[in-house]
N, C-alpha and C positions, 0 to 999 in steps of 0.2 A: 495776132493781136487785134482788140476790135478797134483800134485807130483806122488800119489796113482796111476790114471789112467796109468802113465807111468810108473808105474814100475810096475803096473800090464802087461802090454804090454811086457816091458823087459822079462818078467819071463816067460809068454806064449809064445812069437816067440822063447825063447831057445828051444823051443821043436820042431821046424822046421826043419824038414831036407831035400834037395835039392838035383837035380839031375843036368845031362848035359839041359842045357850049363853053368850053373854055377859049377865053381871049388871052387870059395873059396865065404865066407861069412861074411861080417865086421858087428860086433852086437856092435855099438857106445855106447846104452842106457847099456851094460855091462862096457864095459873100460874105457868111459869116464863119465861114470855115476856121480861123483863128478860135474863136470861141466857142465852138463845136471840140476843134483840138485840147482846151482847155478843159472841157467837160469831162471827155474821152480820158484824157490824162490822171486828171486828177481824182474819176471818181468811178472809171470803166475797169478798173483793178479785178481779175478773174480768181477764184471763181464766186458766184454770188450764188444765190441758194433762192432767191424772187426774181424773175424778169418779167415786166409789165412793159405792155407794148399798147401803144395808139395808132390811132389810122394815119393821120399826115399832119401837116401843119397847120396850127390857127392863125390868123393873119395878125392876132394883137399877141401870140406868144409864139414859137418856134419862126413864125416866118420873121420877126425883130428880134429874135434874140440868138436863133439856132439850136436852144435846148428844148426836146422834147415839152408840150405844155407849158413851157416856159414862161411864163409873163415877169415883166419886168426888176418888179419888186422881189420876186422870188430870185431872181438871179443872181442879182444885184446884192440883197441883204442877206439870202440864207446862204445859197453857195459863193457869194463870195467873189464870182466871175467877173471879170472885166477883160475886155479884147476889142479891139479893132471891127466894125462894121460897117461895110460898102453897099448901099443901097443901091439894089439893082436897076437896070437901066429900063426894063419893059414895066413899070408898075404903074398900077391903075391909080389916078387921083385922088379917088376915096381910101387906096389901102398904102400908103406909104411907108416904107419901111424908114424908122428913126432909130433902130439900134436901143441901147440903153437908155437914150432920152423921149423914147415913147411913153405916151402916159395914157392910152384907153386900158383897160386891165381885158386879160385874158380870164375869161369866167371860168373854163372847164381847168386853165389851169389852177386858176386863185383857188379852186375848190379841191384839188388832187395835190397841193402841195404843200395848201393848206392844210389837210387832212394831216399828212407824213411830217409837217414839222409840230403840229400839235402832242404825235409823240416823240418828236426826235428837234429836241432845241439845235440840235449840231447836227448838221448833213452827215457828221463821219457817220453816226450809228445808225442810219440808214442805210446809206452807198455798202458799209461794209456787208450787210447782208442783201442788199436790193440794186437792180438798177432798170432803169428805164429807156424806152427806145420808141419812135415810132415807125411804125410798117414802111409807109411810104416819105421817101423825102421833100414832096415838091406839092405847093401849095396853089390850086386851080382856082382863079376866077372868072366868070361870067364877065360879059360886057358893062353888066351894071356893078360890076365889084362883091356879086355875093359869092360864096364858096360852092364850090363843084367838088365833092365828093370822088374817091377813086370808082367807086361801084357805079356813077352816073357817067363815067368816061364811055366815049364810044367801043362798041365792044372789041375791036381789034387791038385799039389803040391801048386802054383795060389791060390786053391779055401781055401786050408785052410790058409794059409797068410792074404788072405782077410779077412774071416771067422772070426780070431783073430783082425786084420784091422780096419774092421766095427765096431765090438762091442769097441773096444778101443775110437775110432771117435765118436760114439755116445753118450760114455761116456764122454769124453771129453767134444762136446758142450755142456750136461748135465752139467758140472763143471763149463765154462765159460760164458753160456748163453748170445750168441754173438744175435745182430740185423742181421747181414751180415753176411753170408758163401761167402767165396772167394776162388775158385779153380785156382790155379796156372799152368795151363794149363788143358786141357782136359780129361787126368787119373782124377787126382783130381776133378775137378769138376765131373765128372760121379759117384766118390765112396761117394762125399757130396749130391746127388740127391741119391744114394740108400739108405744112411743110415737117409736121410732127406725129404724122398719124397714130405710131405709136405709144405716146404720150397722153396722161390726163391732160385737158387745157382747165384753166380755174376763168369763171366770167366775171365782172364787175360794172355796174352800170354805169356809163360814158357822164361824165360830168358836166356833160353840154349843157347848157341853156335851153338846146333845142329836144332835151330830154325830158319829156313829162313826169319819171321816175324822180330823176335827179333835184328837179325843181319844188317838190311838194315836200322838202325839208328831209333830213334825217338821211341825205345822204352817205355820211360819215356811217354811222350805225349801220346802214346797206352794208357797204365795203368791208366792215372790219367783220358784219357776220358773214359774207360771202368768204372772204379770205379764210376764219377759224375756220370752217365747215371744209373746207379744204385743205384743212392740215397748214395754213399758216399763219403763227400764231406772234403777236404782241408787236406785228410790223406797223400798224395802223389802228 
């Protein structure tokens, strides 16, 4: 079940420890783990026939709420979610974790959740065909509070993140046995092509703010021609 898969993951990346440039490390699938279970539960139902996958957590969504891109409002209003969340003990002042009572919005998620309830007023007729995941669990920050990227970790340190990464991902599609892999930007597609060589991966551009693509409008229209072009069709 991918309950298991995650919280096998949970319990192997505790065992990570990181260097400069990261100072602190936000482990969501620990503190917000109730609501992570909740997700899982309610909306991880096998098999799905889309699996979209992101690089890690954003500090205004998945690292306060625990679901994938997650930002607030989305959890809250569309799925519907509510659980219990423990704001970790190492966290940086500028990035506090508040749980469901955070109010900066997660941009890459407003934009990617946005998208899917645009066609889908009800989360069921999504989740039933799609679900989403990100690669890595654990959200890095510098000393000043900006995000550290998995591909900026030091290279040792990188290899075994990944190492636990992979094997988690692999397990995964194993649990969900999607038609489609869908990498949500280019990290992610690359770790769905090693851990699935075999397979087409389908790309979508990252909904970042920090993406020039994304930001010049008509994101939405990107995604949903990348997705038909690849054979999936009316999910977005």
């Amino acid at each position: 079940m991918l309950i298991d898969v995650l919280r096998e993951l949970r319990d192997d990346t505790r065992k990570l420890e990181f260097s400069r440039p990261v100072a602190h490390v936000y482990r969501p699938l620990d503190y917000a783990w109730p609501m992570v279970e909740a997700y899982l539960s309610r909306f991880g139902r096998a098999p799905k026939e889309v699996l979209f996958l992101g690089m890690n957590p954003g500090p205004f969504g998945m690292a306060q709420t625990g679901i994938p891109f997650g930002d607030v409002v989305t959890v809250r209003e569309w799925m519907k979610l509510s659980a219990p969340i423990t704001a970790p003990e190492d966290t940086h002042p500028k990035r506090p974790v508040l749980g469901l009572a955070a109010t900066r919005v997660e941009v890459s998620g407003r934009r990617l959740w946005g998208a899917i309830q645009q066609k889908h007023p009800s989360p069921a007729t999504f989740f039933k065909r799609a679900f989403v995941l990100n690669y890595c669990p654990l959200l890095f920050l510098d000393e000043g509070g900006a995000n550290v990227t998995p591909d900026k970790l030091q290279k040792a340190e990188r290899k075994a993140c990944e190492e636990i990464c992979d094997r988690s991902l692999a397990a995964a599609i194993a649990a969900l046995r999607p038609k489609h892999l869908v990498g949500v930007g280019v990290y992610a597609k690359a770790r769905f092509e090693k851990v699935a060589p075999d397979r087409q991966v389908l790309c979508i551009a990252h909904p970042s703010p920090a993406s020039p693509q994304a930001n010049r409008g008509g994101w939405d229209g990107l995604v949903q021609a990348a997705l038909e072009a690849g054979g999936v069709h009316g999910l977005i």
